[in-house]
C-alpha positions in Angstrom: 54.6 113.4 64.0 58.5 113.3 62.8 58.3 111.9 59.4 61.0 109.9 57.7 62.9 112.7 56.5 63.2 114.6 59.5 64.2 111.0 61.2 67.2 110.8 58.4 68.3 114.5 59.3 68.0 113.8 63.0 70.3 110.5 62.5 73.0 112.2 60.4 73.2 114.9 63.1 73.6 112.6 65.8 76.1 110.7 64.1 78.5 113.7 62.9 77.9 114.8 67.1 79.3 111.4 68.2 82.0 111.5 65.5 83.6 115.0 66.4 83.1 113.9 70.3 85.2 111.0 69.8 87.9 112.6 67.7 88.2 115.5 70.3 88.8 113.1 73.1 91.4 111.1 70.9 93.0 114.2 70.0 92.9 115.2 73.6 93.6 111.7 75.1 97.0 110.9 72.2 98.6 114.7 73.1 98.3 114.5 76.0 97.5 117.9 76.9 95.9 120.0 79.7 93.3 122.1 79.5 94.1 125.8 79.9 90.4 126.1 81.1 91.0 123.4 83.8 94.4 124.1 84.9 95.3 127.7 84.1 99.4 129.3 83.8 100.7 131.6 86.2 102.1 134.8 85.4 105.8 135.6 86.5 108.1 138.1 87.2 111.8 137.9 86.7 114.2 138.7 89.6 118.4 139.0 89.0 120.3 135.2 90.2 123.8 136.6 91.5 125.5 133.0 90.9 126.9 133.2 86.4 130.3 132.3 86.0 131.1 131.1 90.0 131.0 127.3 89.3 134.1 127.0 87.6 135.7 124.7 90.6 132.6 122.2 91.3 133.4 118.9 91.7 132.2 117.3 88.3 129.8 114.7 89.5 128.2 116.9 92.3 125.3 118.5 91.6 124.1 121.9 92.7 121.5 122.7 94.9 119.5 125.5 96.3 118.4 125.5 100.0 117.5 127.6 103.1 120.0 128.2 105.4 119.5 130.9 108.6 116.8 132.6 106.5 118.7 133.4 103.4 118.6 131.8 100.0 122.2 129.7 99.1 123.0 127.6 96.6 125.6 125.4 97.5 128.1 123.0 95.6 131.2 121.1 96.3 134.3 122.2 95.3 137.7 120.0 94.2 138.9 121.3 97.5 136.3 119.4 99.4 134.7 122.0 100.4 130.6 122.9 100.4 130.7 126.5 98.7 127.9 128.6 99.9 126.6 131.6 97.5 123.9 133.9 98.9 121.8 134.2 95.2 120.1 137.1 96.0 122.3 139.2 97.4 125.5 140.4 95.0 127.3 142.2 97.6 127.3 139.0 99.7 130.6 137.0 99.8 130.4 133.4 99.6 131.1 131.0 102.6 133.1 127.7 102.5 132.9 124.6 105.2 135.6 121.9 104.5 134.4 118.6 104.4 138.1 116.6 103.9 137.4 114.6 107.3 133.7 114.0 106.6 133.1 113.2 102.9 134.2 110.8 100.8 136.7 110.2 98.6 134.9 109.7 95.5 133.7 112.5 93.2 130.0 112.1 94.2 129.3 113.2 97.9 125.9 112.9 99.3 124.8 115.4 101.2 121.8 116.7 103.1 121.1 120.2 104.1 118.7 120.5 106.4 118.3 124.3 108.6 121.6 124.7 110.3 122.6 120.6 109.8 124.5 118.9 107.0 124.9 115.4 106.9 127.6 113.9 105.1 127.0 109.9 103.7 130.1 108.1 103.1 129.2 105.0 101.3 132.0 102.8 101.3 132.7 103.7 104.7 129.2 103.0 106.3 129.5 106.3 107.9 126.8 109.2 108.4 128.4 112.8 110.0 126.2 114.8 111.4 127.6 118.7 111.0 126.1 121.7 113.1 127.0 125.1 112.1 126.9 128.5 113.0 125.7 131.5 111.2 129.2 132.1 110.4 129.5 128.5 108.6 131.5 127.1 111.3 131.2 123.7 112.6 130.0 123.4 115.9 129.6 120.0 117.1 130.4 116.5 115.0 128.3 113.3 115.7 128.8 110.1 113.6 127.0 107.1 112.9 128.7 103.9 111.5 125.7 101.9 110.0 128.4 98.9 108.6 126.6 96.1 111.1 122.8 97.6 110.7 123.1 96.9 106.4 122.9 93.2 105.3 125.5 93.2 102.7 124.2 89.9 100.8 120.5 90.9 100.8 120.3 95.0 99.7 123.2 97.9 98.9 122.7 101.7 99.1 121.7 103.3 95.9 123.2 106.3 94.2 120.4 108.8 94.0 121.5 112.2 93.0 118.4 114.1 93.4 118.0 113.0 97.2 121.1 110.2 98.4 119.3 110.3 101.9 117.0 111.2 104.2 116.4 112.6 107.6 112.8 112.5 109.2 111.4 112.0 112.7 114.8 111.2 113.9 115.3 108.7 111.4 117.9 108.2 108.6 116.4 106.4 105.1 118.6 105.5 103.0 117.4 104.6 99.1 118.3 100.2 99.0 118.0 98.1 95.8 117.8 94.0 96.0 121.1 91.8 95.0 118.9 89.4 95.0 117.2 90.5 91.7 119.9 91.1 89.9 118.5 91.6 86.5 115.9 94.3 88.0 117.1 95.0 91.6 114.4 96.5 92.9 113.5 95.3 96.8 109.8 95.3 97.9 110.8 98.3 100.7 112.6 101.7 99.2 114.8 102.3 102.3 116.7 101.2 104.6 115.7 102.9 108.1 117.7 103.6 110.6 116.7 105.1 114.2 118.0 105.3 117.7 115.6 103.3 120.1 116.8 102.5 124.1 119.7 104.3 123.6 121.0 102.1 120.8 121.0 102.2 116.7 118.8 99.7 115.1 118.0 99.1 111.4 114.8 97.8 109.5 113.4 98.1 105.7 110.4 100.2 105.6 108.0 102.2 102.5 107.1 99.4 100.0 108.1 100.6 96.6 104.8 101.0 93.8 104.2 97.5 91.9 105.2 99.6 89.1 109.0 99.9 90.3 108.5 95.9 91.8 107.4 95.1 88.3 110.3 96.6 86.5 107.9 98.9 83.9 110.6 102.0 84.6 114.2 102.2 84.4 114.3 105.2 86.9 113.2 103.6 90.3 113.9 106.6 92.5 112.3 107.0 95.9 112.0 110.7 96.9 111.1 111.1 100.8 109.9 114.8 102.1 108.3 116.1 105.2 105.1 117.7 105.0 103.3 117.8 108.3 104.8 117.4 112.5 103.0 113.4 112.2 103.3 112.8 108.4 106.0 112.8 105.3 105.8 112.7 101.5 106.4 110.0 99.3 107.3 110.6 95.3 109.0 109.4 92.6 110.9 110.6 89.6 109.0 108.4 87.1 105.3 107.8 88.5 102.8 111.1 88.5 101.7 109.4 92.9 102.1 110.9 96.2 101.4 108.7 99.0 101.3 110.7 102.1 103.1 108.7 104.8 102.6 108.7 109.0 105.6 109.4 110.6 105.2 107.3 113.7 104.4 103.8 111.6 105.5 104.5 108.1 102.0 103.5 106.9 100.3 105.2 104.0 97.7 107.4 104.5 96.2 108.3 101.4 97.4 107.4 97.6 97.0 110.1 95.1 97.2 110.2 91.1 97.8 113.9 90.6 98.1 113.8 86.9 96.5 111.6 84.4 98.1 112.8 81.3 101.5 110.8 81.7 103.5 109.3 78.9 105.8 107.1 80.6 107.2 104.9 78.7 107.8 101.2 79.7 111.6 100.2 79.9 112.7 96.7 78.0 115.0 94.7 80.3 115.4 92.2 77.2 117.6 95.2 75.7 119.4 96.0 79.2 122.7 95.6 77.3 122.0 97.4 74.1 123.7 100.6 75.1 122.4 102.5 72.0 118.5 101.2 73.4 119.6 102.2 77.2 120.8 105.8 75.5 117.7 106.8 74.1 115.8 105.8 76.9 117.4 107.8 79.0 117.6 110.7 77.0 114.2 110.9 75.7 112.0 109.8 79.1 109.3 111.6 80.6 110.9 112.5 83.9 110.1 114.1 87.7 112.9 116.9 87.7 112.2 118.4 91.1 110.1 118.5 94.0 108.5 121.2 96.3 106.5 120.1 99.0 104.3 122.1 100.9 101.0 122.3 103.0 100.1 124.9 101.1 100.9 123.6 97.6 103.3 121.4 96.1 105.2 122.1 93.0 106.4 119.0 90.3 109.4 120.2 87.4 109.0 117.9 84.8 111.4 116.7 82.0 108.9 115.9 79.0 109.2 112.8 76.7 110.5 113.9 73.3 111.1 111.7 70.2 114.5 111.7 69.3 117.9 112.0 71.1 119.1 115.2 69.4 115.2 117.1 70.4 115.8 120.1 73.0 114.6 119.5 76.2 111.1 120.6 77.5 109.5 121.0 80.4 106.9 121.9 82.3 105.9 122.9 85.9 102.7 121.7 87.3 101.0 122.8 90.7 99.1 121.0 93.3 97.0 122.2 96.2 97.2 121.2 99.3 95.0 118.3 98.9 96.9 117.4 95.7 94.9 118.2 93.3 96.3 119.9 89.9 95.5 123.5 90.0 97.9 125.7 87.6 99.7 123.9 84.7 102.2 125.6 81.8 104.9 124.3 79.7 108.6 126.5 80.3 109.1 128.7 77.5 112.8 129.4 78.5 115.5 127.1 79.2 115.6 126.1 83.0 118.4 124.4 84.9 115.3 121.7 86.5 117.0 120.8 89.7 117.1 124.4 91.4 114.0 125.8 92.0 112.9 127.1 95.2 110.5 128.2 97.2 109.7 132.0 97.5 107.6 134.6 98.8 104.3 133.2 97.7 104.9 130.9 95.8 108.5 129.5 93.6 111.3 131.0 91.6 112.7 128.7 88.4 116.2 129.2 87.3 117.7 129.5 84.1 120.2 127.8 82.5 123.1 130.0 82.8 122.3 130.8 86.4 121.5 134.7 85.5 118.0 135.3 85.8 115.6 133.8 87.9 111.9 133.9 87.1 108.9 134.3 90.0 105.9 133.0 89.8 103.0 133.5 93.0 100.5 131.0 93.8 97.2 132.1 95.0 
């Protein structure tokens, strides 16, 4: 039989178990960091970025990106010549190529563009157009198609949003273009993220499709971007710059799939429309938000860049990378111990190469 002492023992021990369980998942729950055990770094290698000091005559509100063209690696910018500049980053001895785009761009500083293989598509805003450019190897244009999209856009219900990470989209033979509502005009946020638009009996025809997350409809982020990628021949990928979800879409009817939380340990933070006009409240938002820097979709992983929340305006930046399997599931986590320029990594080899700041150095890391 236990007597009373050993009962007293037995109690004190259980309660200092339950007290150091709870304060480890507090701990674990109010930092919110990932286990190393569960979701372990990657090792990298660094590889030479032949792009320092050849930016000097980017248009200032264009921002650069890195994509695949005709097998090679370029990152490409717009110049105040209206031009796309192409630089092959891995190649020194490679000259860069240029492609004017003075009769298909706008005339604005920001010009949204879309690189897709051996395509660019050119969105003119206040001109309702889309150009459709094909080139040759040599950077040469091809062939021209347009698109003017003026009567397929109800002027008095949505207008095209400004998003710099991705202005457009091009799918399954279909253009999306990001929308917000005018008719919410504190919020103006629409129930649908784009406005689609597709050929059908040899004629253009328009409708609003990809209902945004109740958390954009409900106005709890500032950031309501929509980020559209392919993934599959019959499906795409839907993101978003400020909620941790991909929702894998089906091409052919625009319907979800599957939903999927990748990562529980967010720290979002909910924005107050009551201060919308307190420019000093609107600044530190901004600068301080937990953010979705880049995407790299894949079937056989998916990689997420993200900017993380800090305290004050004046904190350096930090980020982290984290990476999913293919059925989106967080495998590998780390925060980035140098300073990256977040919008141009890119896929390499086996797995993805981050940049840094200065455009110098780029650093490899393989996924098994």
């Amino acid at each position: 039989m236990v007597n009373h002492h050993q009962k007293l023992i037995f109690q004190f021990l259980l309660c200092l178990l339950l007290a150091c369980t709870q304060k480890t998942s507090s701990e674990f729950k109010n930092t919110q960091k990932k286990s190393k055990v569960y979701f372990s770094p990657l090792s990298c290698d660094s590889i030479e970025i032949f792009v320092k000091g050849r930016l000097k005559d980017r248009l200032p509100l264009f921002r650069e990106k890195i994509d695949s063209l005709f097998d090679k690696h370029y990152l490409y910018y717009v110049n105040t010549e209206l031009e796309i500049v192409f630089i092959p980053i891995l190649n020194e001895n490679k000259l860069p190529k240029f492609l004017s785009l003075k009769n298909y761009s706008s005339s604005v500083n920001e010009i949204p563009l879309l690189v897709k293989d051996s395509i660019i598509y050119s969105l003119v805003p206040e001109k309702y157009l889309i150009y459709t450019l094909y080139i040759n190897q040599n950077f040469q244009i091809k062939n021209v198609d347009s698109l003017n999209f003026s009567n397929l856009l109800d002027k008095t219900d949505i207008f095209l949003k400004n998003n710099v990470e991705q202005p457009f989209q091009f799918l399954d033979n279909k253009f999306f273009l990001p929308i917000g509502s005018l008719k919410r005009r504190k919020k103006f946020v629409d129930r649908y993220s784009y406005l689609i638009i597709e050929k059908k009996d040899n004629r253009w025809i328009s409708y609003k499709g990809i209902e945004n997350p109740l958390e954009y409809i409900e106005a709890l982020r500032r950031t309501k971007v929509p980020l559209l990628f392919p993934y599959t021949e019959n499906q795409a990928i839907f993101m978003h710059q400020s909620i941790d979800r991909i929702t894998v879409i089906e091409n052919r009817t625009l319907k979800p799939n599957s939903i999927n939380d990748y990562n529980p340990y967010t720290d979002y933070e909910t924005f107050d429309y009551d201060q919308n006009k307190d420019l000093g409240y609107i600044r530190h938002y901004e600068t301080t938000k937990e953010e979705n820097m880049q995407f790299l979709v894949g079937t056989d992983f998916t990689l997420i860049i993200k900017k993380l929340k800090t305290q004050k305006i004046n904190d350096p930046r930090r980020y982290e990378y984290i990476v999913l399997n293919k059925n989106f599931k967080m495998i590998h986590y780390d925060s980035i111990p140098f300073n990256i320029a977040p919008f141009l990594s890119f896929r390499y080899k086996r797995g993805f190469v981050l940049v840094n700041k200065n455009l110098s150095k780029g650093y490899y890391y393989a996924v098994n």
